[in-house]
C-alpha positions as CSV (number, residue, x, y, z in Angstrom):
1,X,-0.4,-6.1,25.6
2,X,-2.7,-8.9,25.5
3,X,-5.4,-10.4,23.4
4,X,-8.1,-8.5,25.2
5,X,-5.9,-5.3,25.1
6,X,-5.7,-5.8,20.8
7,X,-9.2,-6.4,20.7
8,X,-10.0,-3.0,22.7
9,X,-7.6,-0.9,20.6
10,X,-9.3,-2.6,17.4
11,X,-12.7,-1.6,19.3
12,X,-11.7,2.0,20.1
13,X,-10.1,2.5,16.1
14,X,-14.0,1.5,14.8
15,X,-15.5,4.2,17.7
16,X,-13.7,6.7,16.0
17,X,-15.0,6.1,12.5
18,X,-17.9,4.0,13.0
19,X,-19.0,0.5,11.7
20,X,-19.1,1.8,7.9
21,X,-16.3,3.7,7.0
22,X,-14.1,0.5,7.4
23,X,-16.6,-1.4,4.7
24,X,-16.7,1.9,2.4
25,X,-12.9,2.4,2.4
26,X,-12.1,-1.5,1.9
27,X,-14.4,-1.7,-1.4
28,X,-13.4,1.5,-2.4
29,X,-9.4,0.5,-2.4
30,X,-10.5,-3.0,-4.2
31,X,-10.8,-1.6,-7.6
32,X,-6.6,-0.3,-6.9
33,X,-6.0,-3.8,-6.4
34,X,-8.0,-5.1,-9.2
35,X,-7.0,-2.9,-11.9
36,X,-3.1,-3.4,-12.0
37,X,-3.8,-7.6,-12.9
38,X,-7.0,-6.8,-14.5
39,X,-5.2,-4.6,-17.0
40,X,-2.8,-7.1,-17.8
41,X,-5.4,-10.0,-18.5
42,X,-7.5,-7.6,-20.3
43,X,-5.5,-6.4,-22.5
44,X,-3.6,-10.0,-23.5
45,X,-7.0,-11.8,-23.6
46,X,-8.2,-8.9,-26.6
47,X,-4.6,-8.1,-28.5
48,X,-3.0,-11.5,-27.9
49,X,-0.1,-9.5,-27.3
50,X,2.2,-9.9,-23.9
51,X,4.2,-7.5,-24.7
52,X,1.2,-4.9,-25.5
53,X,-0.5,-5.8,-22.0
54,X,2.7,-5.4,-20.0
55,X,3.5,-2.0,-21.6
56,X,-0.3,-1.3,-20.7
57,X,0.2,-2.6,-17.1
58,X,4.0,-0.9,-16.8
59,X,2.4,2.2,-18.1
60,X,-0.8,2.0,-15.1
61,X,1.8,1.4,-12.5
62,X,3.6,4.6,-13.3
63,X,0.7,6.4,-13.2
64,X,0.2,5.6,-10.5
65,X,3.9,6.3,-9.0
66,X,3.8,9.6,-10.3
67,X,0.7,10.9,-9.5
68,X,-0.3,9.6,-6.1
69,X,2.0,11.9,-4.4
70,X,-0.2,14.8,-5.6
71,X,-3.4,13.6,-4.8
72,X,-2.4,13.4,-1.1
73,X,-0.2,16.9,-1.5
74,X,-4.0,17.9,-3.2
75,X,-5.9,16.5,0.3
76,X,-3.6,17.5,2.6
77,X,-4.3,21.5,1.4
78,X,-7.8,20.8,0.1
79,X,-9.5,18.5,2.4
80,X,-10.0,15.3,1.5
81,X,-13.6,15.1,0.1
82,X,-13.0,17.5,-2.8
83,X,-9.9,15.4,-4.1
84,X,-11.1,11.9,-3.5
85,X,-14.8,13.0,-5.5
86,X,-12.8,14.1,-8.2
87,X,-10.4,11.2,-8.3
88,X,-12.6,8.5,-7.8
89,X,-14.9,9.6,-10.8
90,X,-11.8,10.1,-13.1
91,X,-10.4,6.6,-12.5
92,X,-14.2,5.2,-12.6
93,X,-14.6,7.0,-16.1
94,X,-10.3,6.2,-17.1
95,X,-10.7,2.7,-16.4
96,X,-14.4,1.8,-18.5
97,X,-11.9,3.8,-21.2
98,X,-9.0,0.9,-21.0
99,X,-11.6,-1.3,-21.3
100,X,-13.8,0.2,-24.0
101,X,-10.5,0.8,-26.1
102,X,-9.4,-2.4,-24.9
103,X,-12.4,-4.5,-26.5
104,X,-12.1,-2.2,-29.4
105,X,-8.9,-3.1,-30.0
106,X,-7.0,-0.1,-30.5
107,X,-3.4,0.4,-31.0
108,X,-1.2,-0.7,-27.7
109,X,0.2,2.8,-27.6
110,X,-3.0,4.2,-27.0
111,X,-3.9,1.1,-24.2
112,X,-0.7,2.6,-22.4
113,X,-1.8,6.0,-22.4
114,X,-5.2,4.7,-21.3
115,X,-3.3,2.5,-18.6
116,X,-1.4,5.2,-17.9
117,X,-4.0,7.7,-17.1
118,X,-6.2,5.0,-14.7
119,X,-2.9,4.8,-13.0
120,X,-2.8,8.6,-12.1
121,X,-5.7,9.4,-11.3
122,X,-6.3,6.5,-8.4
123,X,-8.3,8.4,-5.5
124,X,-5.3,6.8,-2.7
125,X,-7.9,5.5,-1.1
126,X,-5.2,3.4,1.4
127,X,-2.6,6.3,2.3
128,X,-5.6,8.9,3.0
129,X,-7.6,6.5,5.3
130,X,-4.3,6.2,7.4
131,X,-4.2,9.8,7.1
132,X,-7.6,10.0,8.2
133,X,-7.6,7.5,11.1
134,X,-4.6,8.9,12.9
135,X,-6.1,12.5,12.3
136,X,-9.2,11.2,14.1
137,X,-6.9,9.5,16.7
138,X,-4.6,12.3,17.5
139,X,-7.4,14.2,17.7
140,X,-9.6,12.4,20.8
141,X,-6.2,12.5,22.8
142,X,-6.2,8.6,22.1
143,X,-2.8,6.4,23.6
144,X,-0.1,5.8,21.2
145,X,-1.7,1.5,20.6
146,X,-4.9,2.8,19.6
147,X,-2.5,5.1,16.5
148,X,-0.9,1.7,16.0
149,X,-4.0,-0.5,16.0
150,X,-5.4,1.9,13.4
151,X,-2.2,1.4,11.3
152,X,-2.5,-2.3,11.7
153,X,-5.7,-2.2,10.6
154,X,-5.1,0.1,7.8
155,X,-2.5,-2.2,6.7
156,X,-4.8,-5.4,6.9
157,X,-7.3,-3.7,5.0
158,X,-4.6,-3.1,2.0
159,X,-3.3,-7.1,2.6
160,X,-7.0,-8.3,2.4
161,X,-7.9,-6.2,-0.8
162,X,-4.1,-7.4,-3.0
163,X,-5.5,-10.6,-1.8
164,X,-9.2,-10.6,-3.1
165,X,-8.6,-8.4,-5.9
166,X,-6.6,-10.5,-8.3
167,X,-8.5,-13.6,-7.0
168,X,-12.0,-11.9,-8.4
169,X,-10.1,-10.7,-11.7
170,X,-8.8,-14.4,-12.4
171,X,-12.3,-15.9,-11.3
172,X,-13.9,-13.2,-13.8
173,X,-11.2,-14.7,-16.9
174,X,-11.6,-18.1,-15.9
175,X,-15.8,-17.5,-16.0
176,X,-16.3,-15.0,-18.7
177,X,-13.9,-12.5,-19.3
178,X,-11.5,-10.0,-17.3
179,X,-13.5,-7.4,-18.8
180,X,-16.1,-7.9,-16.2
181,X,-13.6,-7.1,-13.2
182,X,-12.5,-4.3,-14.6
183,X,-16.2,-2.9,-15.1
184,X,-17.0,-4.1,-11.8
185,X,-13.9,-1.6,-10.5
186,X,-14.9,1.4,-12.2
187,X,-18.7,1.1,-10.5
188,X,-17.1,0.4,-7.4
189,X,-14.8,3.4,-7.0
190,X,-17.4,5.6,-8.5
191,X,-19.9,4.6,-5.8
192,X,-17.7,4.0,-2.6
193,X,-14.9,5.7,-3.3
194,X,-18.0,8.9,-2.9
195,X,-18.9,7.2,0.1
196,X,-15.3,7.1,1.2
197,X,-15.3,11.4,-0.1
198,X,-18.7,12.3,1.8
199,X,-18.4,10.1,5.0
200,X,-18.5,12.5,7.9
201,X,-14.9,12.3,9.1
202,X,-14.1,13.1,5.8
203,X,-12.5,16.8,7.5
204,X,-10.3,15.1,10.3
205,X,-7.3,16.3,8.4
206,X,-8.7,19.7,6.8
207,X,-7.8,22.6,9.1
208,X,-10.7,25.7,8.5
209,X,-9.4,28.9,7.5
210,X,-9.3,31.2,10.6
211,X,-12.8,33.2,10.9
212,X,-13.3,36.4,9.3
213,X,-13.5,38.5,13.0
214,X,-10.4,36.8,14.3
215,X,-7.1,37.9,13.9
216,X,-4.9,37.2,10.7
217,X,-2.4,34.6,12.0
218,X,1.1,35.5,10.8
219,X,2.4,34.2,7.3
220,X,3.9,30.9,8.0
221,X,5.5,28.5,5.0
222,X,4.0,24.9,4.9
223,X,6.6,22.7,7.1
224,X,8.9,20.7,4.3
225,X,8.3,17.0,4.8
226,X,11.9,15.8,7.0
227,X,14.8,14.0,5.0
228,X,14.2,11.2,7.7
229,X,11.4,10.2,5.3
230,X,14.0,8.7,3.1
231,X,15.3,5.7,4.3
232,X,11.7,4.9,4.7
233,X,10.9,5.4,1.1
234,X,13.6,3.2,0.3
235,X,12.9,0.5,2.6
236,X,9.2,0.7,1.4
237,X,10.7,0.8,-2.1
238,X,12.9,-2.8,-1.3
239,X,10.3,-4.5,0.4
240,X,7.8,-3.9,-2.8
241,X,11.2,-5.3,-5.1
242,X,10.4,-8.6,-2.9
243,X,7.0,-8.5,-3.5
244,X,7.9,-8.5,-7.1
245,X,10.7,-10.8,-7.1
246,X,8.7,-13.5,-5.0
247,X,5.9,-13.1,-7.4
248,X,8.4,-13.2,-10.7
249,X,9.9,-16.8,-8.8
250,X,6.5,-18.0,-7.7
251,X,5.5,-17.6,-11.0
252,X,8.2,-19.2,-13.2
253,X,8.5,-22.2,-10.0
254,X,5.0,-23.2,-10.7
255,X,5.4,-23.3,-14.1
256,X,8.5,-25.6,-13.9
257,X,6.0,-27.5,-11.7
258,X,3.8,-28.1,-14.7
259,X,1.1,-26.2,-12.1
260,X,0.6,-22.7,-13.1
261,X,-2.8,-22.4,-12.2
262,X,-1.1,-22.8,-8.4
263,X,0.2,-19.5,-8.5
264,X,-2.1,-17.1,-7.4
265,X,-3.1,-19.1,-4.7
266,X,0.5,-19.6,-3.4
267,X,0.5,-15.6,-3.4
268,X,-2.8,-15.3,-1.9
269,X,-1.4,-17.7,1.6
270,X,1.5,-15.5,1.6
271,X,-0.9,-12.5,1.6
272,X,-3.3,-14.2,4.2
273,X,-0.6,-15.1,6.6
274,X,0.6,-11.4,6.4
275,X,-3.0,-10.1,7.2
276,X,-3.3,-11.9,10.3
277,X,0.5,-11.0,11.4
278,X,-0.9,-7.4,10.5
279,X,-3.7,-7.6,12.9
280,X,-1.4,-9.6,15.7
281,X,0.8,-6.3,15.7
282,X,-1.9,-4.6,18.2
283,X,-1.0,-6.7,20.7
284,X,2.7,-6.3,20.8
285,X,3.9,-4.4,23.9
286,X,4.3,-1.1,23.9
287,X,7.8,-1.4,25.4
288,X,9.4,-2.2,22.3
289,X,10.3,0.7,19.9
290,X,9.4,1.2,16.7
291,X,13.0,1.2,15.3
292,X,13.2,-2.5,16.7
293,X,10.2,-3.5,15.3
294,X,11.7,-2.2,12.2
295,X,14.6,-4.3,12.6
296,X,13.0,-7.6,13.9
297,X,10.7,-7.2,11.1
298,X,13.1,-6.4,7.9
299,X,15.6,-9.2,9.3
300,X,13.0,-11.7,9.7
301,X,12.4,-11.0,6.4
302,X,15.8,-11.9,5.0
303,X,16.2,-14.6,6.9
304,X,12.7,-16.2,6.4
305,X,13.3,-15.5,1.8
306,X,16.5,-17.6,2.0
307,X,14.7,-21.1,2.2
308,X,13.3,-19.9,-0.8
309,X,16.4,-20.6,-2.6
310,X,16.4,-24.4,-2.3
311,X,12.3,-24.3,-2.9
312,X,12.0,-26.9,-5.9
313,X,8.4,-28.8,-5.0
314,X,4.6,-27.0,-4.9
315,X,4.3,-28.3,-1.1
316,X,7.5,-26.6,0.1
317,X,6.6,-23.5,-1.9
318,X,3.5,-23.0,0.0
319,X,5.3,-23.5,3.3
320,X,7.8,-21.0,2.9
321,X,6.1,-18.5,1.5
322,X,3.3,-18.5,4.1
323,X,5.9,-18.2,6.7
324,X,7.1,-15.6,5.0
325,X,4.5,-13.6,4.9
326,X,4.5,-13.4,8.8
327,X,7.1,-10.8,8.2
328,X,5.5,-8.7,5.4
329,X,2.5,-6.6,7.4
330,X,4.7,-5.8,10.8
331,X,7.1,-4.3,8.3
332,X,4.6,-2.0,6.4
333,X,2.4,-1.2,9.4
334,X,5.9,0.0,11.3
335,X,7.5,1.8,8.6
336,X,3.8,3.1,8.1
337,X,4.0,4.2,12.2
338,X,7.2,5.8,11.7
339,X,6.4,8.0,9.2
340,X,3.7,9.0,10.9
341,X,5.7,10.6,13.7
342,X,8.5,12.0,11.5
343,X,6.1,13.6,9.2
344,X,4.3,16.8,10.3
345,X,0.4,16.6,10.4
346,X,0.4,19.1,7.6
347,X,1.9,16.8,5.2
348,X,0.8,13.4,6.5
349,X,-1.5,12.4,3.6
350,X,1.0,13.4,1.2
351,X,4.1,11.4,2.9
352,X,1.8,8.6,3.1
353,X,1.3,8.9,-0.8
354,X,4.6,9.0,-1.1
355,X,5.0,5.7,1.3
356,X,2.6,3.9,-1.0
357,X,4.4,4.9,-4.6
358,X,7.7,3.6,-3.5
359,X,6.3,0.2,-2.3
360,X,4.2,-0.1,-5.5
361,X,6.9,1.3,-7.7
362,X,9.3,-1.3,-6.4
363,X,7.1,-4.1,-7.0
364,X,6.6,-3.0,-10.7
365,X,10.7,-2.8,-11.3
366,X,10.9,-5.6,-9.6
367,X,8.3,-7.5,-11.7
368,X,9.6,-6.4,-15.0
369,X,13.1,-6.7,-14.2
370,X,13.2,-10.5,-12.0
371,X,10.8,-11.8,-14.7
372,X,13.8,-11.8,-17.2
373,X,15.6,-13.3,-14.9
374,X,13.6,-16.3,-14.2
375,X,12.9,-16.9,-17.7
376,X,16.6,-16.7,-18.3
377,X,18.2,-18.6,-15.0
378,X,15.4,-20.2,-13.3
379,X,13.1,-19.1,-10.4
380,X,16.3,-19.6,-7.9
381,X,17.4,-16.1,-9.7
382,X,14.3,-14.4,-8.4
383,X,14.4,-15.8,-5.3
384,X,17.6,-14.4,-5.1
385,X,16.9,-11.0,-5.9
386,X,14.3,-11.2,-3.3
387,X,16.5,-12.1,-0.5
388,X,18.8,-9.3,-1.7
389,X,16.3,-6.5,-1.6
390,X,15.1,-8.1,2.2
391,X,18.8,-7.7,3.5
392,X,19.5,-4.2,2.0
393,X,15.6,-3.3,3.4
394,X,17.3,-4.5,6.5
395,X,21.1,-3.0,6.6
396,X,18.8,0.5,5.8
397,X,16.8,-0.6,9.0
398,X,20.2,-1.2,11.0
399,X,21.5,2.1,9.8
400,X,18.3,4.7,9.7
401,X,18.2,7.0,13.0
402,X,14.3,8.5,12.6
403,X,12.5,10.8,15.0
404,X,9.6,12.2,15.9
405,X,8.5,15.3,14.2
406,X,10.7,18.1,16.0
407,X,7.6,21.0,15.0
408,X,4.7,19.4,16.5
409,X,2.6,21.0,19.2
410,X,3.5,20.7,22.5
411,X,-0.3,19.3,23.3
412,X,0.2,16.4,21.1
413,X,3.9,16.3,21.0
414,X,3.8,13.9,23.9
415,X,1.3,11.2,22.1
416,X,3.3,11.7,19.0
417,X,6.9,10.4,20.6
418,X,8.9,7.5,19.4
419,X,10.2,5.4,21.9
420,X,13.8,5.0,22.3
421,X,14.6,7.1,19.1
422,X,16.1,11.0,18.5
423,X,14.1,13.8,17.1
424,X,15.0,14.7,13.3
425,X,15.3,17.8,12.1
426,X,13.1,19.3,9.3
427,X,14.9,20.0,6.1
């Protein structure tokens, strides 16, 4: 597929949602992206402590682990405009509490519970927009590119807003206070994470109970999400340990450098050059299956982190890790296409929950545990780490055998296939 064929499958994603719902989902996942750094800088800028704001910032990530799961489980038998109303004004009103307790300087085990509860109740904003857009997609009958442009743009959406969000929260320090940022969040999920909840196609994924006059269609257990989800968890789950990693090394490297105030924006190139590979993915023929995307993609990863290990100069830094990133959105936006067609439709928003706590509760492990090791060994250690979790992300890759859901209907069975793979069974 060429250029012109990306752009149409990019034009037909927006004629299924519109112009807006891209603008209202994109704001309405910032605040997720702003409150995990925010936290952090919040809560060392009022306590003075480190260790109080990464308990406070450790406790927000497992919130967020933990609970994001059920809010797509929640969506996927609820609808999703009930459970993203209710969501998104919790984690407006939980995160104005971390910062009012915050500012009023309470004890740091009280700022983890407070962490901890804007962690759980994040509306998912990112996994039930996918859910959404290949709801919406599956439903018009649309090709099998215009499902994976919708991913791709999904997944640049998500790049973009881990770019912009920490940027805005270190701008708001630098100016005033990371207070602001984290105000900012809570307004903005309160207002567009209800636009996101009332938008129109806010019932692609909702099935209607049958009509009272029609007949009572037999009892029929809710399919179990497939054990082919796994390795997919745990490739998400490695790929977030080299997010972590890379930022632990990136981190401690620009401090060596005497240029600390580089690190962020390091980070952010990385997460630039991923959003454009993100959006190139459209235009990759169809030809190619999605388990050798999944392969090109985690070994290009491994190979592309190992430079990293003789990286000892701010010019070289930015360099690799920009190339680097080229191998970051392909990855997500394939495993993301995968579990889309191993997953029954029934369960999508959930697995796609899922999908999304394993790659952020990678990243946390990984920041918390690679952080020791650069302070103790050097950024090389990190790096190191981070090449590691790449070639296991890719040796699972090698190894995985996933399918297409075996229970689908036969009308969009057809659309649903993955090309060159074996169907799974349901456990």
């Amino acid at each position: 597929m060429g250029r012109r064929g990306a752009f149409g499958s990019y034009r037909e994603v927006i004629g299924l949602t519109g112009p807006l719902l891209p603008v209202v989902s994109f704001l309405a996942r910032l605040p997720t992206a702003t409150i995990q750094f925010g936290s952090v800088l919040l809560v060392a800028r009022t306590s003075g402590s480190l260790a109080a704001a990464g308990l406070t910032g450790g406790a927000l990530a497992l919130g967020q682990v933990a609970c994001g799961p059920l809010a797509g489980r929640l969506a996927d038998r609820h609808g999703q405009r009930p459970v993203v109303l209710v969501f998104s004004l919790a984690n407006a009103l939980a995160i104005a509490g971390l910062v009012a307790g915050a500012l009023a300087g309470l004890h740091m085990g009280v700022l983890a519970a407070l962490g901890a509860c804007a962690g759980a109740t994040v509306p998912q904003i990112g996994p039930l927009a996918r859910a959404r857009l290949v709801a919406l997609a599956r439903r018009a009958g649309a090709r099998d590119a215009t499902v994976g442009a919708a991913l791709s743009f999904e997944s640049t959406l998500d790049e973009i807003s881990f770019v912009l969000g920490p940027a805005l929260v270190g701008l708001a320090a630098v100016v005033a206070h990371p207070g602001y940022a984290l105000g900012g969040a809570a307004v903005l999920v309160a207002l567009c994470g209800t636009g996101f909840a009332l938008h129109r196609t806010a019932t692609a994924t909702h099935r209607p109970p049958p009509a009272a006059h029609s007949a009572p269609a037999p009892h029929r257990t809710a399919p179990r999400i497939p054990r082919a989800v796994h390795p997919l968890l745990a490739a998400l789950a490695l790929q977030g340990a080299m997010f972590g990693a890379c930022q632990a090394g990136i981190t401690a490297l620009t401090e060596r450098l005497g240029r600390p105030d580089q690190a962020g924006l390091v980070y952010a190139a990385m997460g630039v050059m991923s959003a454009v590979a993100g959006l190139s993915m459209a235009a990759v023929p169809a030809r190619i299956g999605t388990t050798a995307r999944w392969r090109a993609a985690t070994a290009a990863a491994c190979a592309l982190s190992l430079p990293l290990l003789w990286t000892d100069a701010l010019p070289a830094l930015y360099a690799t890790v920009t190339v680097l990133g080229v191998a970051y959105a392909p990855h997500l936006i394939t495993v993301f296409g995968i579990t889309e067609r191993v997953v029954p439709p029934a369960r999508l928003a959930e697995a796609m929950a899922f999908a999304t706590s394993a790659l952020v509760g990678g990243q946390a492990l990984a920041v918390a545990g690679t952080g020791r090791l650069a302070e103790s060994y050097g950024p090389t250690a990190a790096f190191g780490a981070a090449s590691l979790a790449a070639a296991l992300a890719c040796l699972i890759a090698l190894t995985a055998h996933p399918g297409s859901y075996a229970g689908r209907p036969a009308e969009s069975h057809d659309h649903a296939r993955v090309p060159d793979e074996r169907p799974s069974t349901p456990s």
